[in-house]
N, C-alpha and C positions, 0 to 999 in steps of 0.2 A: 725430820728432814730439814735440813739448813736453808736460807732463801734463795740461795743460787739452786741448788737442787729443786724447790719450789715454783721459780722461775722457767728455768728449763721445761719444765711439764706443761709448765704454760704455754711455751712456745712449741713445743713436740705435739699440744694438741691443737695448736691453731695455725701455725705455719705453714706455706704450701712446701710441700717434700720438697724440692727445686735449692728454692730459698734455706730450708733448714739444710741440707746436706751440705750448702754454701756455710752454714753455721756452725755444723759439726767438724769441717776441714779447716775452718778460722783457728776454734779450739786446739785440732789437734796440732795445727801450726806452732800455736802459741806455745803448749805444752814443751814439746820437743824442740824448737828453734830452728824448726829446719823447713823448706819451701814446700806446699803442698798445692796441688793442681786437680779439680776433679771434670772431668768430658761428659756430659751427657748426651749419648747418642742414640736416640730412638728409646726401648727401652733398656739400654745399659747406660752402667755409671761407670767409669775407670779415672779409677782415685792413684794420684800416686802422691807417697811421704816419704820426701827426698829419693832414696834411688830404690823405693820398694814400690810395688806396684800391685795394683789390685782391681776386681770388677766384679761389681754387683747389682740386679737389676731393678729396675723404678719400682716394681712388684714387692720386692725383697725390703728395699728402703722404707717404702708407705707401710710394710707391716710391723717394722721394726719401730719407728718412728711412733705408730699407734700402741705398740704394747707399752712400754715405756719412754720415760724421757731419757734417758742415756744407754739403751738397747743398741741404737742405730751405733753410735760409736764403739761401743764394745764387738760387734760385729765386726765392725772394720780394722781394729784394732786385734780380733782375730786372724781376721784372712790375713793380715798384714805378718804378722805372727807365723803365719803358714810359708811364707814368702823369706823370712831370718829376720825380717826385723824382733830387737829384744830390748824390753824392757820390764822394770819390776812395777808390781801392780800395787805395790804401795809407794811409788814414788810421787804421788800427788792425791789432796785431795780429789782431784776432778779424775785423776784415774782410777782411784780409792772406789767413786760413785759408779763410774764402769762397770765394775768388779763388783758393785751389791756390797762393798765392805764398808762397815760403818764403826 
């Protein structure tokens, strides 16, 4: 595992879910270029990357989060998926590590 992958698990096991989901939507900002916004309301999250939209709840995040360090995004990068957004899963290392591709 490279130290960014290394780090991440760092932070997936000691972050409060809250805080990391604020970390995971940085990420996918970053990746794509494009505005990301996540609402937490009670126990739902509604994540939106740029005009796709998505909701997943506090339950679902802290489990994702606990199995591995890059679960939670590739989830959401699922549902997102569900929704039209497209992209190829080798167009980044950090979307590479979503994907378990090494």
């Amino acid at each position: 595992m490279n130290s960014q992958g290394w780090i991440r698990g760092i932070m997936a096991k000691n972050m409060e879910t809250k805080k990391f989901i604020t970390h995971v939507m940085t990420c996918l900002q970053r990746e794509f270029g494009v505005l990301t916004d996540n609402c937490i309301s009670g126990q739902y999250i509604y994540i939106s990357l740029g005009q796709y939209e998505t909701m997943i709840t506090m339950f679902e995040a802290k489990n994702k989060q606990a199995r591995s360090a890059y679960a939670l995004d590739k989830h959401i990068l699922e549902k997102l998926k569900e929704e039209g957004f497209e992209f190829d899963v080798m167009r980044s290392q950090y979307i590479m590590n979503c994907y378990n591709i090494y």
